[in-house]
C-alpha positions in Angstrom: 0.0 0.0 0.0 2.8 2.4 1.1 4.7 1.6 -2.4 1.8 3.6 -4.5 1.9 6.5 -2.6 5.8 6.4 -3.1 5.5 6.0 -6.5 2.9 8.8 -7.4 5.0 10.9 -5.1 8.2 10.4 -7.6 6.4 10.8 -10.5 4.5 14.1 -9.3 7.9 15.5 -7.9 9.8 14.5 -11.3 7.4 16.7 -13.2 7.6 19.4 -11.0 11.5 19.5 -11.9 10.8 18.4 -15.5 8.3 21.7 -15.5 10.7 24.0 -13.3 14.0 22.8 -15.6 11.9 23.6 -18.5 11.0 27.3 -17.4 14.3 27.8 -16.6 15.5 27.2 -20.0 12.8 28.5 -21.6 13.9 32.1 -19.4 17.6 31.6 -20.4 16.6 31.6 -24.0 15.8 35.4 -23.3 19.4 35.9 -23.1 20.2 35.2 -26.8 21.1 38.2 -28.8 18.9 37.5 -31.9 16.1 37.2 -29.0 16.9 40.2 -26.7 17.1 42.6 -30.0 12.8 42.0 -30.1 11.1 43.1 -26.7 8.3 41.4 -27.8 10.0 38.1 -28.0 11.5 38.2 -24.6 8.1 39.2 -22.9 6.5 36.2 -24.5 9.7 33.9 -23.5 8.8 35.6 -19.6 5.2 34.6 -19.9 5.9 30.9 -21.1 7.9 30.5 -18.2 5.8 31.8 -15.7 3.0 29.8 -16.8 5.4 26.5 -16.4 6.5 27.6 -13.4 3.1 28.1 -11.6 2.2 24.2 -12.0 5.7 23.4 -11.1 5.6 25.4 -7.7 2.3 23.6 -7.1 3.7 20.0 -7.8 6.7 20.5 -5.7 4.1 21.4 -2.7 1.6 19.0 -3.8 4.8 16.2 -3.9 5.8 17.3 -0.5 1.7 17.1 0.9 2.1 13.6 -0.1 5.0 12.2 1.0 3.8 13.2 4.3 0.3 11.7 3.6 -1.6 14.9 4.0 -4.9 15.4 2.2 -3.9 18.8 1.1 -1.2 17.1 -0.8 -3.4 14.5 -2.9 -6.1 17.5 -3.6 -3.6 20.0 -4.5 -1.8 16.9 -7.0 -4.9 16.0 -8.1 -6.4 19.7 -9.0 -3.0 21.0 -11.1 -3.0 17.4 -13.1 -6.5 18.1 -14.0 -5.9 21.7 -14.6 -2.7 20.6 -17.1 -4.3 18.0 -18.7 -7.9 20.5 -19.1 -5.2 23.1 -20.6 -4.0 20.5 -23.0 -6.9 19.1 -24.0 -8.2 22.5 -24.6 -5.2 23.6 -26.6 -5.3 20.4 -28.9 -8.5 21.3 -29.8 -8.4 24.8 -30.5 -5.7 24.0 -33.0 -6.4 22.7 -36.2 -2.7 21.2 -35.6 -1.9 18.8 -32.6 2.0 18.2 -31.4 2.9 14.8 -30.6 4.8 16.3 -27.2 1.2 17.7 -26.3 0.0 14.2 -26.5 2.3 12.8 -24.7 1.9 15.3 -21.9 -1.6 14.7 -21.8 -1.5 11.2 -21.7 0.6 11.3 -19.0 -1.3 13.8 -16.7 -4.5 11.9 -17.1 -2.3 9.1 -16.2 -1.5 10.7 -13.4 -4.9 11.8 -12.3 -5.9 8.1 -12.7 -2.5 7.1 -10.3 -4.2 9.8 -8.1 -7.7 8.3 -7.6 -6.3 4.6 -7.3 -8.7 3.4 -4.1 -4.8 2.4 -2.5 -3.5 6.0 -2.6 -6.4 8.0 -2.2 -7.1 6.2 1.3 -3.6 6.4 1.8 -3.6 9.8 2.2 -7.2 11.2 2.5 -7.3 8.9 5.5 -10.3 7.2 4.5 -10.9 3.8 6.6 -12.9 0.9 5.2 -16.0 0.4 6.7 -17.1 -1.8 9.4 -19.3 -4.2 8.7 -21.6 -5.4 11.9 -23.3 -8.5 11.8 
């Protein structure tokens, strides 16, 4: 029982590097000279990463809620993969192109929303008990 929690708790803190190393770069690109001549560029570049970096700050919390088996943690993992994967979704299908990597992405945060709402790890840390049966 305690191994799916740990696992879900990897995975959810591996994205929230994956997303943080990913804003990062995406704010050193700013520092190019063919992107710092255009204003415009750079303030798109500062957007991108701070919309990657708002799910990232709330994975790395959400990770830490449930590694210490806190209900917080599950609802606050549970609410930014469904947020992701909504924003992905969304953004597939407002496009008359999709990107395989957007796929990808969204297979894996539904994935993780399902690892989420696995009857082991959401009693694991919502505290749910099973109930008693009297006879």
């Amino acid at each position: 029982m305690k191994r799916a929690v740990v696992v879900v708790t990897i995975i959810h803190f591996g994205m929230a590097l994956l997303l943080a190393g990913t804003a990062v770069i995406v704010l050193m690109q700013t520092r190019k000279p063919e992107i710092a001549g255009e204003p415009d560029a750079v303030t798109g570049l500062i957007i991108g990463a701070s919309v990657l970096a708002v799910p990232a700050i709330s994975l790395l919390g959400a990770a830490w809620g449930l590694r210490k088996r806190r209900t917080w943690g599950w609802w606050i993992a549970l609410l930014t993969d469904v947020a992701v994967l909504a924003t992905l979704v969304y953004n597939g299908y407002s496009e008359n192109s999709v990107d395989r990597e957007e796929v990808v992405f969204a297979i894996l945060f539904a994935l993780l929303c399902i690892a989420l709402l696995l009857p082991v790890v959401r009693k694991s840390c919502t505290g749910e008990r099973a109930p008693v049966v009297s006879s």
